[in-house]
N, C-alpha and C positions, 0 to 999 in steps of 0.2 A: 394360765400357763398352758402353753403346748407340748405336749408328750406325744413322742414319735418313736418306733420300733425300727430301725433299718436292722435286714438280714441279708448277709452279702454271703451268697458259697464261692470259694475260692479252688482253684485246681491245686493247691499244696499243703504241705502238709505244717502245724500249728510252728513247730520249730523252723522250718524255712521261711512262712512268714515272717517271724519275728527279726531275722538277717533283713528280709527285703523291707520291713518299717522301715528301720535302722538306715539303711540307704536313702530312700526316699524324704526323710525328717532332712538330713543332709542335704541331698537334693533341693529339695524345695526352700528349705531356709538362703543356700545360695542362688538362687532363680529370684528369689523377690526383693534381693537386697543387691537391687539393678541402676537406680533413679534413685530422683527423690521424690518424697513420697512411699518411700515406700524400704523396707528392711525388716530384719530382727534384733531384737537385743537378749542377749543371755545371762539375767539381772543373778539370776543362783542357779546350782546344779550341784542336789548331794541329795546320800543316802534320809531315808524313813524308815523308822519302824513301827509296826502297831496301827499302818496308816490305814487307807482305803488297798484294801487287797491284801494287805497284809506286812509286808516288808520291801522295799523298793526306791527307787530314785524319784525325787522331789525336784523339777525346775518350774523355776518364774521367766516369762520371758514378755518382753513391748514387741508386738508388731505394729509396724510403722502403714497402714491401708488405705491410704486417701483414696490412690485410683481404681480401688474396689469399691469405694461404697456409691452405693444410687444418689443421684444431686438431693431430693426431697430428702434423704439421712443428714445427707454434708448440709444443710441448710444449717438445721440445729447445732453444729458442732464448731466453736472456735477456729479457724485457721489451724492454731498449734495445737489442735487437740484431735487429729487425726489419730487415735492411736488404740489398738485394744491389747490387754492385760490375760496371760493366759497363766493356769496352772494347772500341774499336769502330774499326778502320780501313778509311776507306772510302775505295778508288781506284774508283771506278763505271766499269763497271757492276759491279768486284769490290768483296765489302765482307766483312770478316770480325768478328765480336762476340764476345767472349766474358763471359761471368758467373760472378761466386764470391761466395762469403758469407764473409765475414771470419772468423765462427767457427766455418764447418763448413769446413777446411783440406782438406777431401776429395770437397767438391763442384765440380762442371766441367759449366758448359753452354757449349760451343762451337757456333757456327753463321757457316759459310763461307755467301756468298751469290753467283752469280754469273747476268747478264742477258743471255739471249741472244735473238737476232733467228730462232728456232724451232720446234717442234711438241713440245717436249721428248723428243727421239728419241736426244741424245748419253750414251751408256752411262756414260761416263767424265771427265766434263769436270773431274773435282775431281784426277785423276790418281789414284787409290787405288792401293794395294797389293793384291797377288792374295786376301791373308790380309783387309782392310778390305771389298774386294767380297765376301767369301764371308758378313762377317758384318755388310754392309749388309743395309736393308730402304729398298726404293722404292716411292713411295705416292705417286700423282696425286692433287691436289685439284683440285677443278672448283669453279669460284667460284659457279655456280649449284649445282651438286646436294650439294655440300659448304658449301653455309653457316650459318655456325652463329648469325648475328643477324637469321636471316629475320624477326623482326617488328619491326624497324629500318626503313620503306620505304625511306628514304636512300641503306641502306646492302645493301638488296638488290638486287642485280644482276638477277635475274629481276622486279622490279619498277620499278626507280628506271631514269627518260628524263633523260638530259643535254643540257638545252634548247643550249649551247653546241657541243658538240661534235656531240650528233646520234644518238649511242650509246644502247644500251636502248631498251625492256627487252632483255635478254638470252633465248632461246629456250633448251629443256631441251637441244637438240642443236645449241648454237651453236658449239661445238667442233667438230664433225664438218663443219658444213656450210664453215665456214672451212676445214678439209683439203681438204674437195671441190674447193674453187675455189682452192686450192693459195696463197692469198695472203698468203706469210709476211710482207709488207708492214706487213700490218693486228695480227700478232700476233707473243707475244711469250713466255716462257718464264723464269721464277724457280726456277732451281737452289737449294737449300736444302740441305746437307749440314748435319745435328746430330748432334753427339758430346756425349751427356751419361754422367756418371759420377757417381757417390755411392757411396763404398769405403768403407762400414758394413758388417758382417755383419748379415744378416737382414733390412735395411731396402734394400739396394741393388736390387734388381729394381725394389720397389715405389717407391721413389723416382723411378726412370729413367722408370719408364712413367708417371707424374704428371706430369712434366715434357714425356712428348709427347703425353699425354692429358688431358684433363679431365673428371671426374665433374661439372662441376656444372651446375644446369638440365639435366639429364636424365629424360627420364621414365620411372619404373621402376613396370612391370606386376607387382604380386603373386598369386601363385598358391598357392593351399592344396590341396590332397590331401585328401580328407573319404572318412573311410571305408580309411584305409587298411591293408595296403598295395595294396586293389583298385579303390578310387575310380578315381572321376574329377578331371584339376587342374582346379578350379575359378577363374575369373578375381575375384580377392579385391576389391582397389580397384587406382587408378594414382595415382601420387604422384609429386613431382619433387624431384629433390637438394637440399641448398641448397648455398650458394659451397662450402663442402667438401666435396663431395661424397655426403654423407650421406642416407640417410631415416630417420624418427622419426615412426614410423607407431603412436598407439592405436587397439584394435580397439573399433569401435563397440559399444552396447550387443546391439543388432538384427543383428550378425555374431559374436554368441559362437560359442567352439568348444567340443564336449562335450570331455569329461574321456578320455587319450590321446595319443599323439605322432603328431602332425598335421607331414608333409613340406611347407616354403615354395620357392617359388624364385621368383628375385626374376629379371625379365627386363628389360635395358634397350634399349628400343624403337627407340633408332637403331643400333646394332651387334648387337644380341640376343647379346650376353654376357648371361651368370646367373652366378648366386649360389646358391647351394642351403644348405637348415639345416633346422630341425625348431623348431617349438614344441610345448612340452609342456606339459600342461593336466591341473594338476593338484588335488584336492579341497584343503580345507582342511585345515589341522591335519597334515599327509604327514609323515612322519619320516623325517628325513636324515642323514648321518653324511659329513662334511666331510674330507678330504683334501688336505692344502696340499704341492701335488706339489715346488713348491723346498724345504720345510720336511721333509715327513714321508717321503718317497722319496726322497730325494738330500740330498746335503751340499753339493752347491752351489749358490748362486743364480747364478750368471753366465749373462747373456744370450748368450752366444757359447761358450758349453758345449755342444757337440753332441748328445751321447750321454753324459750322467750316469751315475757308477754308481746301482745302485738297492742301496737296505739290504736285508740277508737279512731274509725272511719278509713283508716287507711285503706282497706281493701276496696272502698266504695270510690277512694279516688283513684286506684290502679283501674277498677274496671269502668271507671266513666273515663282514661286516655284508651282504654280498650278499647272503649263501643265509639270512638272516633278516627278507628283505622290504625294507630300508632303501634308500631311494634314496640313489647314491652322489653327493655332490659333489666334483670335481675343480676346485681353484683355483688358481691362478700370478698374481703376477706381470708376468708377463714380455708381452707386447706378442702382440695378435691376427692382426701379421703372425706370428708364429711359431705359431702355430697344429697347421701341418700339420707342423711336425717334431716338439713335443710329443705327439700325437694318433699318429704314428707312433713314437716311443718308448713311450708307452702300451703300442702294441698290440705291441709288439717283447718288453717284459717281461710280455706277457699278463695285462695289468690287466683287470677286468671293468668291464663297461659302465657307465656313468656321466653325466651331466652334467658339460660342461669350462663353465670361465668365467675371461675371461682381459682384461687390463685392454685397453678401446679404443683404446690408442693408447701412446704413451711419454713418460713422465713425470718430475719432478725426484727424486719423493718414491712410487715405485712399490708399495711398501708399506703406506703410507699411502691410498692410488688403490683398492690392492687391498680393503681393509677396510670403506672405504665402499662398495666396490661389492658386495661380500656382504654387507651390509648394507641394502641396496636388496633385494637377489632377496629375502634371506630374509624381509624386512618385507611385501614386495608379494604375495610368495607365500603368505604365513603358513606358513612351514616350523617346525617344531620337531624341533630338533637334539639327537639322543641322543648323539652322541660327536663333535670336532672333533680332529684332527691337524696337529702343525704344527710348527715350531721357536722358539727363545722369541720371536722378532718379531711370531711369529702373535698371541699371547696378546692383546695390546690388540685388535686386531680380533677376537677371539672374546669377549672382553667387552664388546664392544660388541654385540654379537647375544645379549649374557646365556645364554653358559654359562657354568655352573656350575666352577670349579676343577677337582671332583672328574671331570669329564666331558670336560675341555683335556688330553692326550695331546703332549708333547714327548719326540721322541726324544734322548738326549745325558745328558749331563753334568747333576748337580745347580745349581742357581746360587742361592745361598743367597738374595741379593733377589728371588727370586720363586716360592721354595720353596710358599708359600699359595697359589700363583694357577695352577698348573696341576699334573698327573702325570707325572713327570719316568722315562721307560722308559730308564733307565740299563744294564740289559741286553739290549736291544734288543727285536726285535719279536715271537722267539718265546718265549721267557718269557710277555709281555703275550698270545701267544693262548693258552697255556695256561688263564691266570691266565681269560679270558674263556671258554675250555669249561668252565669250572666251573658243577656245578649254579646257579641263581641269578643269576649274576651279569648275562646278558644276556637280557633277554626278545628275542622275535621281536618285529618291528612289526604293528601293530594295526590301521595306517592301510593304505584300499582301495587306493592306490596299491603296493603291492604286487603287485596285478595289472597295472599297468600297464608296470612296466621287465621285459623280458625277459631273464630272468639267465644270461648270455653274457659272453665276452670279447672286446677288440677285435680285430676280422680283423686278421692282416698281410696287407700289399700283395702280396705274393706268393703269397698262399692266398686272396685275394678270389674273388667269385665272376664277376663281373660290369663289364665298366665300359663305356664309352660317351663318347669325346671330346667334348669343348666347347669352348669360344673361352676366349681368354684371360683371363685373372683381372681381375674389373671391378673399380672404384674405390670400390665404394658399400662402406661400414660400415653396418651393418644396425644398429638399436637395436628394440627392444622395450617397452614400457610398457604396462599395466594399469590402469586405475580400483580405486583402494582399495576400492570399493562392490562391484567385479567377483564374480558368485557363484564364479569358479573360476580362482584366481590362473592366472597363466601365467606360463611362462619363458621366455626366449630361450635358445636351448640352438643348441650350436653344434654338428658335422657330426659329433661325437662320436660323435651321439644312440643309444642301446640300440637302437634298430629301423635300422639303420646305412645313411645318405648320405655316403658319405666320399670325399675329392678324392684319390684312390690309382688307380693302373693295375694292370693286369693281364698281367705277362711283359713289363714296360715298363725298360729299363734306361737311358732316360733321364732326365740330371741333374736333378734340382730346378730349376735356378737358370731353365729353360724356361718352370717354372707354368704345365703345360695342365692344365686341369683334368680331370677323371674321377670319373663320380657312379656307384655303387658300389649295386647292389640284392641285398640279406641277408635272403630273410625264410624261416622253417620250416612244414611240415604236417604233421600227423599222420597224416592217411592214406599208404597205398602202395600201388601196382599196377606189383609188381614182374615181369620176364620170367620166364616160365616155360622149362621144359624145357633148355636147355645153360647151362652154368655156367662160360663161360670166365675166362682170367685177369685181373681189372683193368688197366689198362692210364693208366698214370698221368704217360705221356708228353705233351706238348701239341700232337702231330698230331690231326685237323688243328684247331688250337686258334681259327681265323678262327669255321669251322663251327660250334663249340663254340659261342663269344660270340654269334653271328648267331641261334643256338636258345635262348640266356638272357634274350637282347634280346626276343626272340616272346613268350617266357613272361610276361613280364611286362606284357604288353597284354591278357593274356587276359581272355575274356567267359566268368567262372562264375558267376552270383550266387548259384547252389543247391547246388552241388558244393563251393566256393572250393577246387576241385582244378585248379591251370595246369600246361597243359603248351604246352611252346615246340615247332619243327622247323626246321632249316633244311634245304636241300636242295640241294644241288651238281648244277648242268651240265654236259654233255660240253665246251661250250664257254667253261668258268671261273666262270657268274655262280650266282649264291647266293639263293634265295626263301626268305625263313623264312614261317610261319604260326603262328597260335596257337589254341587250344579255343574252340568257340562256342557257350553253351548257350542254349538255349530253356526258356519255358514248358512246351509239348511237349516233352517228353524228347528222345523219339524225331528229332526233326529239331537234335540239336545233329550239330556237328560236330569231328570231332578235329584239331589242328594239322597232322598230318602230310597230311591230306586236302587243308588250305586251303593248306600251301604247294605241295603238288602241282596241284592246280587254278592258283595264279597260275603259277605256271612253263611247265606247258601251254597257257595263256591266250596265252603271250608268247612262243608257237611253239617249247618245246623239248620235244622228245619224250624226249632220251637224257640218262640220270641216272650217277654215279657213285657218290655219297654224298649218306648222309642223317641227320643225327645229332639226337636228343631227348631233352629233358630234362622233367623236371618237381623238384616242389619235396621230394621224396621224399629224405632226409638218410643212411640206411643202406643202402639199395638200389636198386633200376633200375625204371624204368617202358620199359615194349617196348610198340609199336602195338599196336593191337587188332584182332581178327580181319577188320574189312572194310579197314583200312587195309592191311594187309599183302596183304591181295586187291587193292586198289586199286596201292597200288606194284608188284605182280608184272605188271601188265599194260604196263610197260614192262621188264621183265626182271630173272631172276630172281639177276643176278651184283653190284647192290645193295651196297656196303659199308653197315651198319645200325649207327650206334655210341650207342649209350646213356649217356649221360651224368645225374651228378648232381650236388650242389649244393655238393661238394669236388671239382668239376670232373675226376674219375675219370670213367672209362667203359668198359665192355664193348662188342667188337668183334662181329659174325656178319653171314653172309651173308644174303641175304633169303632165299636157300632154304633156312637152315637154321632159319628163323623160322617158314617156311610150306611143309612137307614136300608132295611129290604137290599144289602148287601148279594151279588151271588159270587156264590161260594161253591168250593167242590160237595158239600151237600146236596147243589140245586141239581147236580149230573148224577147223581145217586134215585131222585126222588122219579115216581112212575111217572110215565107218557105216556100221550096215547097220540094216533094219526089221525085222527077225525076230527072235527071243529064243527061245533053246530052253527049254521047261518040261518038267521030268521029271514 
């Protein structure tokens, strides 16, 4: 359950609000009983006594919400069952409401309301439980800087004068300046406690936080990554939700993207939550080879299956269409909230990289959902499919993208009515790769895309390289579309992607059910500039593992465009704070600069002389990159006792002293020590 605090100060006083409810319940009940789809009903309306608050008026009322609810809700819900059930006892200035859906038995929006004549300063006014306050959340709204119909004048507080009473406009610091002059007279305070619950597996986070958020009318900044993974984010276009929350963004002719997996992340302008994913852009004609993860990996489809088993061999046959150039598609299914547990069993049975695609939303007939929507990518993209996998529900959807029988792959049992229409691996999966190493039987792909998936497996969360908190998981459902005309289909590919952005942490052993997000940076070089000279033991501990992440984060800002050799540093103070830096190249060779220089220059900038540690990485996969001869000179001039840890991009690293990097070191010692102007010559 989600428990939420709203504290709203008001410029009136408890009695005048309670007139302006009164109007507004009116108001709004006739505004939405406009269409259809949409009304109220006023099933009772009478006295209580003894009740919640004490004594007061009891109604039951149907609101009628179709055109409110997000399409992924209206999936689940009859036609004729648009409807939510409220009831509402109000002893004013207590008033308590509650909401249910008659046919979703397991949803609960409760909201306790109580009016006080305050500043909202009373911690406790709802009486909580120690266990309820620890897993409250309180959240002030300020009717000016929090409104969300500011192009309403009416109904904007920062704009709209009340010729009667005298009030407004409202000032960005009218709140404060009423503290100042201490006049709780004038002001007044909306205690709000909501307890909402939705006891669905998989769908209850997102549900809860819809209910105290809204996606819609938001304006969402898109951002594309050109050139990656060294670009720069480019500001793409800005678009806004519609009622569900959604954007449904084609990419103009005049903003093609070349062919490649191009990083999006999609930012929303009033809380700057993102989104992050990948579109890939890919030539015509590309060859794929299709994987229906509930059919061809597992025996079950159940939505609330955790952790499937996976069939023997099956992974040996994804990565042997792998290592023949074919791009892999991965399909389900099962609902885009589940996403991140999918994507995490993936990488848990070391599937190789792939394309996921997963139905938007949840539906009567999800099977059905699923086929026309591989049927869209593969029409839009113009894919051509040398092998699909699946179980026998797949088959109509792979006929409908015209494969061939011979080419449809069903693991299981023969089933005599549909013996023609697909290849039935009755002995499982490794038989069928034998049968596929045979001379003949499988040519490699022919198509340039080939160069473009890097043939890898998915990280696990635990062996990631990299991650980086964000705010919490936004509302928007991304869609993707293409011009049939487009010279270079495109896909929406979700955080899967082969050049890997993935919502996973690093040494994180918190729950799921929290959804922070963690964007996830995987990428390889071929060059190295490994340390010379001692060869100690790896050290595969996650001391100090902060330093670590703070030298990954550098890295990947770096400025190479001639070398595309990054290297990260962060650098530890005697007094706890952490400067990273990153490589800065020039035209000029000679005036770039190495990370380890730039984060020791900011740190000295910001008055710390004394260092502890200093740890670097670069993108070197087998071994260690160690500073370079002036950087090690440059760090010895604060001394030479240095922890130096080398780190790589399986987050191992090598330990030394800086004087064991930079023997017969000099140092401002060596300008202290006697001279003399004589030199004997024999």
């Amino acid at each position: 359950m989600l428990i939420k605090e709203y504290r709203i100060p008001v410029p009136m006083t408890v009695d005048e609000y309670r007139i302006a409810q009164l109007y507004m319940i009116v108001k709004k009940s006739r505004e939405e009983t406009n269409s259809s789809g949409s009304g109220v009903e006023i099933i009772k309306n009478e006295p209580y006594t003894n009740g919640p608050g004490g004594n007061g008026q009891y109604t039951f009322k149907i609101y009628h919400i179709e055109r409110h609810l997000p399409g992924w809700f209206k999936a689940i819900l009859p036609a004729n069952a648009m409807k939510i059930e409220e009831e509402a006892w109000n002893a004013y200035p207590y008033t308590k409401t509650r909401y249910r859906c008659p046919f979703i038995d397991r949803f609960l929006l409760e909201v306790e309301t109580c009016y006080q004549t305050d500043f909202g300063t009373q911690e406790n006014i709802f009486k909580l439980k120690t266990q309820e306050i620890e897993q409250r959340v309180v959240e002030f709204l300020d009717i000016v800087q929090s409104q969300p119909l500011a192009d309403i004048p009416t109904e904007n507080p920062a704009i709209f004068r009340s010729e009667k009473t005298g009030r407004g406009p409202l000032p960005p610091d009218w709140f404060e300046q009423i503290k100042k002059t201490d006049r709780k007279e004038s002001i007044m305070c909306a205690y709000k406690l909501c307890r909402a619950e939705f006891r669905y597996w998989g769908m209850q986070s997102r549900c809860e936080r819809f209910i105290h958020e809204t996606g819609a009318n938001e304006k969402v900044d898109i951002y594309v990554m050109r050139s990656a993974p060294y670009g720069e984010w480019t500001l793409f276009d800005t678009v806004e939700t519609d009622t569900h929350g959604r954007i449904r963004y084609t990419i103009a002719d005049d903003k093609k993207l070349p062919l490649g997996l191009h990083p999006v992340k999609l930012v929303v302008r009033g809380d700057h939550t993102t989104v992050d994913l990948y579109l890939t852009v890919l030539p015509p004609k590309s060859e794929a080879v299709i994987f229906s993860i509930d059919g061809s990996f597992t025996s079950s489809f159940s939505v609330s299956h955790h952790d499937p088993k996976v069939r023997p061999g099956a992974v040996d046959v994804v990565r042997y269409w792998q290592e023949l150039g074919y791009i892999i598609i991965y399909v389900t299914a099962r609902p885009d909230i589940q996403q991140r547990q999918v994507v995490h069993w993936l990488a848990q049975h070391n599937f190789p990289h792939g394309m996921t695609l997963f139905n938007d939303g949840i539906y009567r007939e999800p099977i059905k959902h699923k086929a026309e929507m591989l049927r869209n990518v593969v029409e839009n993209a113009d894919l051509i499919i040398t092998a699909a996998y699946g179980s026998t529900k797949d088959i109509p959807g792979y006929q409908l993208i015209h494969v061939s029988p011979e080419k449809i792959f069903v693991v299981g049992k023969v089933k005599n009515r549909l013996q023609g229409q697909a290849r039935f691996l009755t002995n499982g999966y490794a038989l069928h790769l034998t049968e596929l190493s045979k001379p003949g039987m499988v040519r490699p792909s022919k198509s340039n895309s080939r160069h473009l998936i890097r043939r890898a497996c998915f990280n696990l969360p635990k062996l990631s390289i990299i991650t980086t908190a964000q705010s919490s998981t936004s509302l928007i459902n991304t869609k993707q579309s293409s011009s049939p005309t487009s010279q270079h289909p495109i896909i929406d590919q979700t955080l899967s992607a082969p050049l890997i952005h993935r919502k996973i942490n690093l040494y994180d052993d918190t729950n799921d059910s929290q959804h922070h997000h963690r964007l996830i940076l995987s990428t390889s070089q071929s060059k190295e500039a490994s340390s010379r000279g001692i060869s100690p033991r790896i050290n595969r501990n996650k001391t100090p593992t902060k330093l670590f992440v703070e030298a990954h984060l550098a890295k990947h800002k770096a400025y190479c465009p001639y070398s595309n050799f990054r290297v990260g540093a962060a650098i530890l103070t005697s007094t706890g704070k952490i400067y990273s830096g990153c490589n800065i190249e020039n035209a000029s060779y000679a005036l770039a600069t190495c990370a380890e220089r730039t984060a020791l220059v900011k740190a000295v900038s910001e008055g710390e002389h004394s260092f502890e540690k200093i740890a670097i990485t670069s993108d070197v996969e087998s071994s260690f990159t160690g500073p370079c001869g002036s950087c090690r000179q440059t760090l010895a001039e604060f001394g030479l006792d240095l922890d130096v840890y080398l780190v790589n991009p399986k987050n191992e690293s090598k330990h030394f002293k800086l004087r064991e990097l930079l023997p017969l070191a000099f140092t401002p010692r060596d300008l202290q020590k006697s001279r003399t102007s004589h030199d004997i010559i024999e």
